[in-house]
N, C-alpha and C positions, 0 to 999 in steps of 0.2 A: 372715724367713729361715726354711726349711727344714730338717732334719735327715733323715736317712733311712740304713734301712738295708736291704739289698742278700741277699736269703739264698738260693744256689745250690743249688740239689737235684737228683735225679733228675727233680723235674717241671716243669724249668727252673727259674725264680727267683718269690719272692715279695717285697713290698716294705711296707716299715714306714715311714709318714713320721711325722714332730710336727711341729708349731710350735714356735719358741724363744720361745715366749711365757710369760706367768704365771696362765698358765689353769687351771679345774679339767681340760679334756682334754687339754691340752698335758701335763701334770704326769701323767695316767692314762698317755696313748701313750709318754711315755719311763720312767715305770716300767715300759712293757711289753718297749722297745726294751733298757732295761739288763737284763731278767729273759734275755732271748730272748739277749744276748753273752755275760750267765755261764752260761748251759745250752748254750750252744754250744761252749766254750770247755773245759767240763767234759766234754762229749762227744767232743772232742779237737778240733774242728775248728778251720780256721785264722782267723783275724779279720784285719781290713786295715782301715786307714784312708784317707781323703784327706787328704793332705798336698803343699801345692804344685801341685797339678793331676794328682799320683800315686798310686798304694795304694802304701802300705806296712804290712809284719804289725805288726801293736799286741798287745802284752802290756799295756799301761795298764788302769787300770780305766774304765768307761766314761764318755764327757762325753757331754753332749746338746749341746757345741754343734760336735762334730763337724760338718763337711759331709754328708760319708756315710760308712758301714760297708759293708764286704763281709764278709758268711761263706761259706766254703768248706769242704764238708762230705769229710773224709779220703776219700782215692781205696782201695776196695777192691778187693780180686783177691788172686788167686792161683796 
């Protein structure tokens, strides 16, 4: 099984997968995947999870064996 996460930007989206495995690069890619939701999170952006075949915003701290994440970077304007 797969994890991944979902990240919205200006230059469309980019995508982070792991394995749920116990691997040296499974263990690398979700320390990058957890690094990448607290600097998003801290930037203010919004986080979402899957849950049931839905997003919903997560305030949790992060699991790897999420499905997938979405980040959604604040709408600016003025």
């Amino acid at each position: 099984m797969r994890g991944r996460i979902i990240i919205a930007n200006r230059r469309g989206h980019q995508v982070l997968e792991w394995e749920m495995t116990d691997t040296e690069e499974a263990r690398e890619q979700i320390a990058i995947a957890e690094r990448i939701i607290r600097e998003a999170r801290a930037a203010g952006c919004a986080v979402s999870k899957k849950v049931g075949g839905q997003h919903v915003i997560d305030y949790e701290p992060f699991d790897p064996r999420v499905e997938e994440y979405q980040i959604l970077a604040p709408i600016a304007g003025g």
